[in-house]
Jmol script that loads the backbone (N, CA, C; Angstrom):
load data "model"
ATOM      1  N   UNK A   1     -67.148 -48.776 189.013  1.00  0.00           N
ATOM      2  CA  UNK A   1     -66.447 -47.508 189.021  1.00  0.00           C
ATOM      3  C   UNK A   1     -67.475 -46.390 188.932  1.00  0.00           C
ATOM      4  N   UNK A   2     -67.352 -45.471 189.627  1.00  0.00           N
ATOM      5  CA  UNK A   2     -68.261 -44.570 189.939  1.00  0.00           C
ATOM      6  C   UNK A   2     -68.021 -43.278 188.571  1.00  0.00           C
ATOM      7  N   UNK A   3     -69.072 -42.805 187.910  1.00  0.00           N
ATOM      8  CA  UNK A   3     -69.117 -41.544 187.326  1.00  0.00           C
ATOM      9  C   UNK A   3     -68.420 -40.052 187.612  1.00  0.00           C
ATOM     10  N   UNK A   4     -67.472 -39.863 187.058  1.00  0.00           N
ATOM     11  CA  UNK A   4     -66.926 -38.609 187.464  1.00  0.00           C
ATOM     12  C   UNK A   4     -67.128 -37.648 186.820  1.00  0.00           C
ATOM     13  N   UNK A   5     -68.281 -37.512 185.845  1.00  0.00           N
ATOM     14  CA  UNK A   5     -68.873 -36.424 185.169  1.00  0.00           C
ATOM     15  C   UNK A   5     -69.406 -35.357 186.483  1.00  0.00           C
ATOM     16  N   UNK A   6     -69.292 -34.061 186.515  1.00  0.00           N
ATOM     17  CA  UNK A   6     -70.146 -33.266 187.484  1.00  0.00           C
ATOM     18  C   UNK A   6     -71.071 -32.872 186.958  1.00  0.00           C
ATOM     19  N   UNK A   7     -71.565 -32.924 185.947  1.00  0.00           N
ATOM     20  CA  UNK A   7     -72.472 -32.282 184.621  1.00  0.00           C
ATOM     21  C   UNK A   7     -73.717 -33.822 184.477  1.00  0.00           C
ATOM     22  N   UNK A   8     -73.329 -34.456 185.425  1.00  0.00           N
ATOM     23  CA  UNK A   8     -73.712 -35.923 185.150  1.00  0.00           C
ATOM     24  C   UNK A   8     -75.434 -35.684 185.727  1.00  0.00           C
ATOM     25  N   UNK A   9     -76.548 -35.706 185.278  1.00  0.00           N
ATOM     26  CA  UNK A   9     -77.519 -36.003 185.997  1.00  0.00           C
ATOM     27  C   UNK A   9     -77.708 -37.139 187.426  1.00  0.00           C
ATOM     28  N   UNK A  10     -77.222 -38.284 187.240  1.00  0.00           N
ATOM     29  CA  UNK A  10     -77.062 -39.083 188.222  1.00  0.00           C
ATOM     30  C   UNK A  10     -76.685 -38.647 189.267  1.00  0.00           C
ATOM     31  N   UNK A  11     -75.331 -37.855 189.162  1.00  0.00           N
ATOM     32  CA  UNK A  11     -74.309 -37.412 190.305  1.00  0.00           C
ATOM     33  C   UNK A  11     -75.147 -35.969 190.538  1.00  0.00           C
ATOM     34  N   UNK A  12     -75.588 -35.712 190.124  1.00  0.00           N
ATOM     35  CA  UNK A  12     -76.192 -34.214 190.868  1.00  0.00           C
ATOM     36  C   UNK A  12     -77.371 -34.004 191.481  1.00  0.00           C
ATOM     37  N   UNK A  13     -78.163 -35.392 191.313  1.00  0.00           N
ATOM     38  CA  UNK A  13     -79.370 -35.684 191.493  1.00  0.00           C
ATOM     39  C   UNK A  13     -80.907 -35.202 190.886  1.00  0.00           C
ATOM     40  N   UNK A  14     -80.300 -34.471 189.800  1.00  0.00           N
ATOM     41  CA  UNK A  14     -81.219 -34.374 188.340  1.00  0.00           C
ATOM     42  C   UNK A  14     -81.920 -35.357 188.135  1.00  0.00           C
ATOM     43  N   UNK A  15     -83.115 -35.872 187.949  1.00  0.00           N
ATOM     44  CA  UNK A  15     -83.485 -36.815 187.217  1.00  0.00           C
ATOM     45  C   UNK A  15     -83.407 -37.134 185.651  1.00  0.00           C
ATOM     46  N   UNK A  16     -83.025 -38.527 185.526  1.00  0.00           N
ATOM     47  CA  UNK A  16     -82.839 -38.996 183.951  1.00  0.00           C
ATOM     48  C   UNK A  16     -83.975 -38.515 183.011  1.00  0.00           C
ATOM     49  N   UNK A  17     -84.088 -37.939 181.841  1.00  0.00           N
ATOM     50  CA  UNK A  17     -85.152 -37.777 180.806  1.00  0.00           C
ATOM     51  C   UNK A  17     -85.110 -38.979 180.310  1.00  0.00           C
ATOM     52  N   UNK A  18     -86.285 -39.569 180.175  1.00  0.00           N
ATOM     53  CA  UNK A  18     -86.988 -41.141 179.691  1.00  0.00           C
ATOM     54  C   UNK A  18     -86.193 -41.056 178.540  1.00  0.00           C
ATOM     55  N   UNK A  19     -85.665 -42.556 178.087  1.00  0.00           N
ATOM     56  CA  UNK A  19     -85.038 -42.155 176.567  1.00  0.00           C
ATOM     57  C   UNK A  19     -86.400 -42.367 175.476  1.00  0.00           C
ATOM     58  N   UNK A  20     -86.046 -42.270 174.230  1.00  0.00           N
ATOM     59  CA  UNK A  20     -87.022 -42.351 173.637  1.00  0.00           C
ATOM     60  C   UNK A  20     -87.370 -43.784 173.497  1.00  0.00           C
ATOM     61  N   UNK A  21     -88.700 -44.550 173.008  1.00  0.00           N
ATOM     62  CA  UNK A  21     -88.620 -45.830 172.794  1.00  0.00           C
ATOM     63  C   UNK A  21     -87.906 -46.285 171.494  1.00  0.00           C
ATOM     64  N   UNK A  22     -87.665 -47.658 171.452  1.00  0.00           N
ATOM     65  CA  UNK A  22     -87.004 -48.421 170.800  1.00  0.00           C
ATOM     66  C   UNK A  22     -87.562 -48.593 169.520  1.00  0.00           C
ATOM     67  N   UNK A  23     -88.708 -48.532 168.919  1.00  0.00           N
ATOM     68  CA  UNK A  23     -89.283 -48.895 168.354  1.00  0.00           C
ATOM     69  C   UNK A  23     -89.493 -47.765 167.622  1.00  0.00           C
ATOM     70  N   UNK A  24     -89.562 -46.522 168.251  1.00  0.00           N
ATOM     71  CA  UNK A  24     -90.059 -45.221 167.173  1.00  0.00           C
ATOM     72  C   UNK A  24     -88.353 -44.666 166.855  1.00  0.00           C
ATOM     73  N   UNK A  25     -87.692 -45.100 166.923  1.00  0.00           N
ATOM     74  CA  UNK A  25     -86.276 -44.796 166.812  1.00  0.00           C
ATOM     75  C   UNK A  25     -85.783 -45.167 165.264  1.00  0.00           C
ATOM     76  N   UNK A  26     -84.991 -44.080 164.392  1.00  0.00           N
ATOM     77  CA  UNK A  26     -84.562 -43.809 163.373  1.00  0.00           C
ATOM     78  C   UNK A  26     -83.093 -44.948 163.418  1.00  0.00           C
ATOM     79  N   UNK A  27     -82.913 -45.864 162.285  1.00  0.00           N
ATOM     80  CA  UNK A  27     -81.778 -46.907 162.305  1.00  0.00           C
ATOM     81  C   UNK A  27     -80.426 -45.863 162.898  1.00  0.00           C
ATOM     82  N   UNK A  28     -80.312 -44.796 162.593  1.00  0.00           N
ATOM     83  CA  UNK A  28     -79.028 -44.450 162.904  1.00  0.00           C
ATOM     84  C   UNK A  28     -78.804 -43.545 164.020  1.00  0.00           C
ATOM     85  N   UNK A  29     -80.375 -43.320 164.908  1.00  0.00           N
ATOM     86  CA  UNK A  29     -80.237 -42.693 166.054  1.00  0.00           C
ATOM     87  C   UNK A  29     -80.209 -44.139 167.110  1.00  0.00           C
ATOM     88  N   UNK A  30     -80.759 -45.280 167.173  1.00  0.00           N
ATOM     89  CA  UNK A  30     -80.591 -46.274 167.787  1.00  0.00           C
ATOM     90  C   UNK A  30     -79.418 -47.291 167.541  1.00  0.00           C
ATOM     91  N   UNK A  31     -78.628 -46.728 166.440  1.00  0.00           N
ATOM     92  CA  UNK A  31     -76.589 -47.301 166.504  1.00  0.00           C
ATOM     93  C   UNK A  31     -76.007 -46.448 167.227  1.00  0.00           C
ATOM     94  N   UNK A  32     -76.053 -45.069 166.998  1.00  0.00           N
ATOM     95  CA  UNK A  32     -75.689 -44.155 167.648  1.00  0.00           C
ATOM     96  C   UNK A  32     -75.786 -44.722 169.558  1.00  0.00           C
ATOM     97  N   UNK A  33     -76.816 -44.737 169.958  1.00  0.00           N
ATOM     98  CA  UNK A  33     -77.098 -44.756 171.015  1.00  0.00           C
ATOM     99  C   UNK A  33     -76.116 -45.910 171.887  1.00  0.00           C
ATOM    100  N   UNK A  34     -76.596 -47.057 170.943  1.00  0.00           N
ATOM    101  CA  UNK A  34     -75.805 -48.544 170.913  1.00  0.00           C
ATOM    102  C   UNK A  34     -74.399 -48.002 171.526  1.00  0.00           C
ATOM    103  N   UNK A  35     -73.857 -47.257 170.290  1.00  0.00           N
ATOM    104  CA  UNK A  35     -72.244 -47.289 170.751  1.00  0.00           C
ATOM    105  C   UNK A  35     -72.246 -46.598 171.655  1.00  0.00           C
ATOM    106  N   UNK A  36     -72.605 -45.766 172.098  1.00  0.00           N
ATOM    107  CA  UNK A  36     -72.455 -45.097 172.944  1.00  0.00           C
ATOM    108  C   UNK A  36     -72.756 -45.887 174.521  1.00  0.00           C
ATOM    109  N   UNK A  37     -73.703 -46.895 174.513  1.00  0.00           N
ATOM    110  CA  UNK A  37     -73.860 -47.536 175.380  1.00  0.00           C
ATOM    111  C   UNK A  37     -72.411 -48.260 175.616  1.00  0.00           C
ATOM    112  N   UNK A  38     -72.298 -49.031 174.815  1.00  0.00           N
ATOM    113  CA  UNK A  38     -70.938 -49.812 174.834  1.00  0.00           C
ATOM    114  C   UNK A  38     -69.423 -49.093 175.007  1.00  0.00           C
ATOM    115  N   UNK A  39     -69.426 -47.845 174.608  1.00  0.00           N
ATOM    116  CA  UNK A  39     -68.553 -47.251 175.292  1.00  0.00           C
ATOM    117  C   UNK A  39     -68.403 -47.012 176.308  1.00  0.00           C
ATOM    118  N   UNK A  40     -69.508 -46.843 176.877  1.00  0.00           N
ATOM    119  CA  UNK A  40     -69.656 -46.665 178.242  1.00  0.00           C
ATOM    120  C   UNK A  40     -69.480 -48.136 179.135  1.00  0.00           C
ATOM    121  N   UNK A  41     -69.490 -49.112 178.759  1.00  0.00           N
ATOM    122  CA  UNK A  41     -69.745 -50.073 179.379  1.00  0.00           C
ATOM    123  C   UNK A  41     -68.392 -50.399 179.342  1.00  0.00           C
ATOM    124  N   UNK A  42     -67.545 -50.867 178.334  1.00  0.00           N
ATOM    125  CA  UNK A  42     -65.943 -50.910 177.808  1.00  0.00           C
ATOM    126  C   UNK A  42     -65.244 -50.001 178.661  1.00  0.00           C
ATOM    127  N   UNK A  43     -65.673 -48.445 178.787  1.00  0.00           N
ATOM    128  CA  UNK A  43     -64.899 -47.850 180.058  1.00  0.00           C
ATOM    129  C   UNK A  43     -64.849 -47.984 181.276  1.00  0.00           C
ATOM    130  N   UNK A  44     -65.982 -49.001 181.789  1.00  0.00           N
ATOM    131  CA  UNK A  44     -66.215 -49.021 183.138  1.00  0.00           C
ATOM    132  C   UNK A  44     -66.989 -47.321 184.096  1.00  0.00           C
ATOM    133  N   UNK A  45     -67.543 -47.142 182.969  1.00  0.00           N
ATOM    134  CA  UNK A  45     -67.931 -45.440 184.045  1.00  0.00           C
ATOM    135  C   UNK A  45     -69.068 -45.721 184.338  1.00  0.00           C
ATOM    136  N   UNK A  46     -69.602 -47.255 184.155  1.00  0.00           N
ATOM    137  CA  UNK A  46     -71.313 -47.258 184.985  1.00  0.00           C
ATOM    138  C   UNK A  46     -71.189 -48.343 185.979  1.00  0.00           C
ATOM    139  N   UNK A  47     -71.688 -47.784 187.314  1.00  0.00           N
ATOM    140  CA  UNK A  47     -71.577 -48.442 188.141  1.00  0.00           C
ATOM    141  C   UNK A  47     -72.548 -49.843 187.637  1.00  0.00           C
ATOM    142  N   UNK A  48     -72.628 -50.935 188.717  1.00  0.00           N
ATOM    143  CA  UNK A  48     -73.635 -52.325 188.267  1.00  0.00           C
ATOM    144  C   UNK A  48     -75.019 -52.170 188.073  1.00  0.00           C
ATOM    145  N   UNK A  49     -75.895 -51.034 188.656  1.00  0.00           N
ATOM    146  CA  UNK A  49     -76.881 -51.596 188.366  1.00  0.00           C
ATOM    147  C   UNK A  49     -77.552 -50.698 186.970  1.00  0.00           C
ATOM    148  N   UNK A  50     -76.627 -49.451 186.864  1.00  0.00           N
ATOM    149  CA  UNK A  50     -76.724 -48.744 186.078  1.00  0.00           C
ATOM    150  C   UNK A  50     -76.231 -49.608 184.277  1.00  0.00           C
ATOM    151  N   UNK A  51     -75.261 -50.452 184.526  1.00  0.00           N
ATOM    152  CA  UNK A  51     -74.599 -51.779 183.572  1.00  0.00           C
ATOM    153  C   UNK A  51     -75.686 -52.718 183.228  1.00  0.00           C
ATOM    154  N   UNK A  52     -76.012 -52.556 184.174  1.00  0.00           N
ATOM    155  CA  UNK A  52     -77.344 -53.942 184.117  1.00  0.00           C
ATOM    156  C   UNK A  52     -78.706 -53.114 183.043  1.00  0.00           C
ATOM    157  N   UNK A  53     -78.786 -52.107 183.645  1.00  0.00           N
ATOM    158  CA  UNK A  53     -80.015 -51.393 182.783  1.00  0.00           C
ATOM    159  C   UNK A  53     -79.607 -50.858 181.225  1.00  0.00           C
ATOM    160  N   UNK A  54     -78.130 -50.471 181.686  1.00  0.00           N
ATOM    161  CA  UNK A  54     -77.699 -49.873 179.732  1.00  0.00           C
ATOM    162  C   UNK A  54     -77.450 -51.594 179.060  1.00  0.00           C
ATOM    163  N   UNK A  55     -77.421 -52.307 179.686  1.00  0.00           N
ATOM    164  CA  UNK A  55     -77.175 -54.283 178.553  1.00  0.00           C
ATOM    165  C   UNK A  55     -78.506 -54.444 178.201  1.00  0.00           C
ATOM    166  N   UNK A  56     -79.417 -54.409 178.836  1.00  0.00           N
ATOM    167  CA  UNK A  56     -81.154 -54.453 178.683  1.00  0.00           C
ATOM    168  C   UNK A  56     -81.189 -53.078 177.419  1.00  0.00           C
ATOM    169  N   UNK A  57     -80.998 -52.267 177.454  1.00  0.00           N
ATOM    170  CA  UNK A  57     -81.355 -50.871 176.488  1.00  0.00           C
ATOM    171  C   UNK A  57     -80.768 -51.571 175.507  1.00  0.00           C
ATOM    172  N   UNK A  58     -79.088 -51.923 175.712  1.00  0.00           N
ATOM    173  CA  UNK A  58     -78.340 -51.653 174.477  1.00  0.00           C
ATOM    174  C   UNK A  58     -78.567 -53.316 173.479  1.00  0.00           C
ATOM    175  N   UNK A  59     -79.003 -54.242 174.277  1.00  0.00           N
ATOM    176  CA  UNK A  59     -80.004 -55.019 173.531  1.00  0.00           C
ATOM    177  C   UNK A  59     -81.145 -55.282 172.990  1.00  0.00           C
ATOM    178  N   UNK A  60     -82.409 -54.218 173.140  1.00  0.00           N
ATOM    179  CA  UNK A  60     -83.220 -53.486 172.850  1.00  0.00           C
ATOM    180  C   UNK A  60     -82.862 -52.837 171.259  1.00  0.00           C
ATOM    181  N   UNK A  61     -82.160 -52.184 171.800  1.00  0.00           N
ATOM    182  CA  UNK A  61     -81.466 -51.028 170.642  1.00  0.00           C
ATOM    183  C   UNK A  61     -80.795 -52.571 169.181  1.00  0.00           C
ATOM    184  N   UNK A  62     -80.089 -53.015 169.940  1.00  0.00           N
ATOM    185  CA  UNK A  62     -79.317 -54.316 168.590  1.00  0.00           C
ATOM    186  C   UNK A  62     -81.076 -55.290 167.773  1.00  0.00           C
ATOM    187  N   UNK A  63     -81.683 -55.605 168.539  1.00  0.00           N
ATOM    188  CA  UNK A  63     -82.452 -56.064 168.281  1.00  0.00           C
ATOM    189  C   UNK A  63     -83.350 -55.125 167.110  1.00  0.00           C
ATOM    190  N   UNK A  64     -83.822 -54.018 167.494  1.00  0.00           N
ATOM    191  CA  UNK A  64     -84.211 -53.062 166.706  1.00  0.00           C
ATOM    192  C   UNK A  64     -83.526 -52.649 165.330  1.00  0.00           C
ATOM    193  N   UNK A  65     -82.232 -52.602 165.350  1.00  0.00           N
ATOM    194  CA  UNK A  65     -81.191 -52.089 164.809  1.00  0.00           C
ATOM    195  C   UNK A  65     -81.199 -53.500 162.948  1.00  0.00           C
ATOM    196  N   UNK A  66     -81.052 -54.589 164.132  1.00  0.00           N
ATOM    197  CA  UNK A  66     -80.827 -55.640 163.104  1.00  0.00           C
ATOM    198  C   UNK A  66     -82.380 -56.066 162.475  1.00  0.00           C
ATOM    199  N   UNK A  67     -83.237 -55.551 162.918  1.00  0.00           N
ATOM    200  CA  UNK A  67     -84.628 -55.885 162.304  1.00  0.00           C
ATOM    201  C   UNK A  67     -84.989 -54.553 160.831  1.00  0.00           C
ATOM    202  N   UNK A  68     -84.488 -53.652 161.763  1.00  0.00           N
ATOM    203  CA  UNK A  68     -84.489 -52.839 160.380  1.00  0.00           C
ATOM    204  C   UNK A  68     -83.463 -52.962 159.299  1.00  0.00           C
ATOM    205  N   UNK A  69     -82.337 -53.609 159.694  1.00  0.00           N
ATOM    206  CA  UNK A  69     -81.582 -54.086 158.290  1.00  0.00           C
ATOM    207  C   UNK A  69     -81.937 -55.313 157.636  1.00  0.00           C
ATOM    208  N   UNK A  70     -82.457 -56.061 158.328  1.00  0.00           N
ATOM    209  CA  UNK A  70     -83.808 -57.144 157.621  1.00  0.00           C
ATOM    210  C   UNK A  70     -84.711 -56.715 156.551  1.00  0.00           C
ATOM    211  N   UNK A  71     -85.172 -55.915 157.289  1.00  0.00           N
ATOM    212  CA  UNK A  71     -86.086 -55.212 156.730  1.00  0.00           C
ATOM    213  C   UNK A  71     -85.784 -54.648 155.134  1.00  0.00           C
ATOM    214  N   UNK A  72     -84.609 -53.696 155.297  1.00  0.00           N
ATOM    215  CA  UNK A  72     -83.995 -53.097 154.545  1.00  0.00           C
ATOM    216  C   UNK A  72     -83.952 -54.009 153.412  1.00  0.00           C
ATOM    217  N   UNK A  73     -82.869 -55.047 153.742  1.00  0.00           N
ATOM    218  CA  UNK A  73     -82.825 -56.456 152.750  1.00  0.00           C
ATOM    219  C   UNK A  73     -83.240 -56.283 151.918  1.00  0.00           C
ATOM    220  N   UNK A  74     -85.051 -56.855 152.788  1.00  0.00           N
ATOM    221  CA  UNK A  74     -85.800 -57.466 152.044  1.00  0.00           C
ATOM    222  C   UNK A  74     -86.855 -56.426 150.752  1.00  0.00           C
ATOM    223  N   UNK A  75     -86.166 -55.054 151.142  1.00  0.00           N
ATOM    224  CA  UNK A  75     -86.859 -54.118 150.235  1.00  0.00           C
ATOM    225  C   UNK A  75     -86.032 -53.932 149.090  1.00  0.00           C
ATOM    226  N   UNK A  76     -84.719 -54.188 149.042  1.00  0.00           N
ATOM    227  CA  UNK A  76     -83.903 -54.088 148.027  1.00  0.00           C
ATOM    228  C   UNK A  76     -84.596 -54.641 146.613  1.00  0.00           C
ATOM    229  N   UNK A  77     -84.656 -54.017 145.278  1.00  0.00           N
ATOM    230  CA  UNK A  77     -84.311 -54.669 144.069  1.00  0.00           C
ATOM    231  C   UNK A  77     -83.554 -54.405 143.069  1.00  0.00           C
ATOM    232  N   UNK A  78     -83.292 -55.112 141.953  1.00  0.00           N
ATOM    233  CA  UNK A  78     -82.539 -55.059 141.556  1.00  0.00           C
ATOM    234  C   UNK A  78     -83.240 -54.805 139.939  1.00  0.00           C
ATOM    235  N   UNK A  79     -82.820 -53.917 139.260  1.00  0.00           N
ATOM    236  CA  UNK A  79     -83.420 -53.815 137.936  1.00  0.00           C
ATOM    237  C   UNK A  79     -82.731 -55.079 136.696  1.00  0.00           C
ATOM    238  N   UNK A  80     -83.063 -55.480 136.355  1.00  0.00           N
ATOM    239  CA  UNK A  80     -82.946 -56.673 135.552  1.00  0.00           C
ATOM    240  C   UNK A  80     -83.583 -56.558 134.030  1.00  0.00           C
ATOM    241  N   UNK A  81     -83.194 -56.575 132.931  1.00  0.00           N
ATOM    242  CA  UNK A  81     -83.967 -56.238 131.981  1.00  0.00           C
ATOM    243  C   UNK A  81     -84.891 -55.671 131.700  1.00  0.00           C
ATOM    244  N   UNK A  82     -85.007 -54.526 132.606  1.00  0.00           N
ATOM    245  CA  UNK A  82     -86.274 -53.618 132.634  1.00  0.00           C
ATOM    246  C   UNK A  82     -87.176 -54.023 133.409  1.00  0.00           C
ATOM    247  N   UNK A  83     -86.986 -55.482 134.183  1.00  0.00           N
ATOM    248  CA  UNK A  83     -87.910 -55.237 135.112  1.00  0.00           C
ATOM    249  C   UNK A  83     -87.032 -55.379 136.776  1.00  0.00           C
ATOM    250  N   UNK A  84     -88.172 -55.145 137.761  1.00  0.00           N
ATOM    251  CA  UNK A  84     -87.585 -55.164 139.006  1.00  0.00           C
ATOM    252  C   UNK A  84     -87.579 -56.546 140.234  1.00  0.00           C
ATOM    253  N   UNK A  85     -86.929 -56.784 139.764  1.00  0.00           N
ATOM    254  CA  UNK A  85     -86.726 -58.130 140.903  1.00  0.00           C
ATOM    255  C   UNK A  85     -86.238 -57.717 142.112  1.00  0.00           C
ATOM    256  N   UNK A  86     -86.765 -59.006 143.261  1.00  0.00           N
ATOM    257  CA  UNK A  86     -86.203 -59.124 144.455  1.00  0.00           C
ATOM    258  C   UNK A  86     -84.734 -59.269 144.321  1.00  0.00           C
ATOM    259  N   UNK A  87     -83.928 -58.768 145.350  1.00  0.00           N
ATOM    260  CA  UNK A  87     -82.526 -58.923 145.561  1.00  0.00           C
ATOM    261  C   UNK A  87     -82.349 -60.311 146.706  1.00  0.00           C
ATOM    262  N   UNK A  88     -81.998 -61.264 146.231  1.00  0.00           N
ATOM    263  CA  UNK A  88     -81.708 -62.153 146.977  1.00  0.00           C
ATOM    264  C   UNK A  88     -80.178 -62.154 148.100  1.00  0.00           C
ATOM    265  N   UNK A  89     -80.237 -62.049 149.092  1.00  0.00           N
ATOM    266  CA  UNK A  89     -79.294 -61.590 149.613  1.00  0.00           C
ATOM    267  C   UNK A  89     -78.518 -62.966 150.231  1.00  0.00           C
ATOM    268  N   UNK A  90     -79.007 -63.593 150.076  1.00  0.00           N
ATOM    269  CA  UNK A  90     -78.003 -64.790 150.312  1.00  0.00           C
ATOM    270  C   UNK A  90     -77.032 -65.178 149.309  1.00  0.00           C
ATOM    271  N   UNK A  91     -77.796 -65.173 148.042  1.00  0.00           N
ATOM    272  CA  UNK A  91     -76.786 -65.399 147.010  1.00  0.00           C
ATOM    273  C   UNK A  91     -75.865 -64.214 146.015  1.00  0.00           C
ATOM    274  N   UNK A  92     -76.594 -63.558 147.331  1.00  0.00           N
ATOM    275  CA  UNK A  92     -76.081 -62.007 146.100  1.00  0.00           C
ATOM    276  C   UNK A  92     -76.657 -61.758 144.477  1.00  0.00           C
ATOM    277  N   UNK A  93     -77.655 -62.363 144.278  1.00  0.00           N
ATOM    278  CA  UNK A  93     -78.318 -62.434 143.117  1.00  0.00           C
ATOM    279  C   UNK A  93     -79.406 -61.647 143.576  1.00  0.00           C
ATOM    280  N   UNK A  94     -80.221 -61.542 141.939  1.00  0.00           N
ATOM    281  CA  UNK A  94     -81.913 -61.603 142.168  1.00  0.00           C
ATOM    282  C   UNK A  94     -82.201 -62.553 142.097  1.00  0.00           C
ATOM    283  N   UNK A  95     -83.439 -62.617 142.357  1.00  0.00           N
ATOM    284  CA  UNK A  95     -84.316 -63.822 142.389  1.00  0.00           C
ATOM    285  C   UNK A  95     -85.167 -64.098 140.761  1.00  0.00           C
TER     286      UNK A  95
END
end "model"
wireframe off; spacefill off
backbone 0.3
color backbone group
């Protein structure tokens, strides 16, 4: 299904501004982006090859996304008798 934005860079023959990379991207500017990909994809307003390139981004973006909540995890602690333990997140304990 073709884009019916007129404001659309694609359709006006604007060129796209590079997005930013994946990697220097803030956790909640690369969810942001995510959904927005997937909305777009769920509506059908990107034609195929344009689909093909936002599934490559918007897996980029998940990959990124879920490494920094790893991340996050693993920085958590938990104060415990005055001192600071790891938060074990499997068991919902500290360690």
């Amino acid at each position: 299904m073709a884009r019916t934005n007129p404001a659309d860079p694609v359709e006006n023959g604007t060129p796209q501004p590079e997005p930013p990379a994946v990697n220097e991207m803030k956790f909640e500017a690369a969810l942001a982006e995510l959904e927005q990909i997937v909305q777009n994809m769920e509506g059908g307003r990107l034609p195929l090859e344009e689909s093909m390139l936002a599934y490559r981004r918007g897996s980029e973006l998940l990959r990124h996304c879920q490494q920094q909540l790893s991340d996050a995890e693993r920085k958590i602690q938990v104060l415990e008798a005055g001192t600071l333990r790891d938060f074990d997140s499997a068991s919902g304990g500290v360690q």
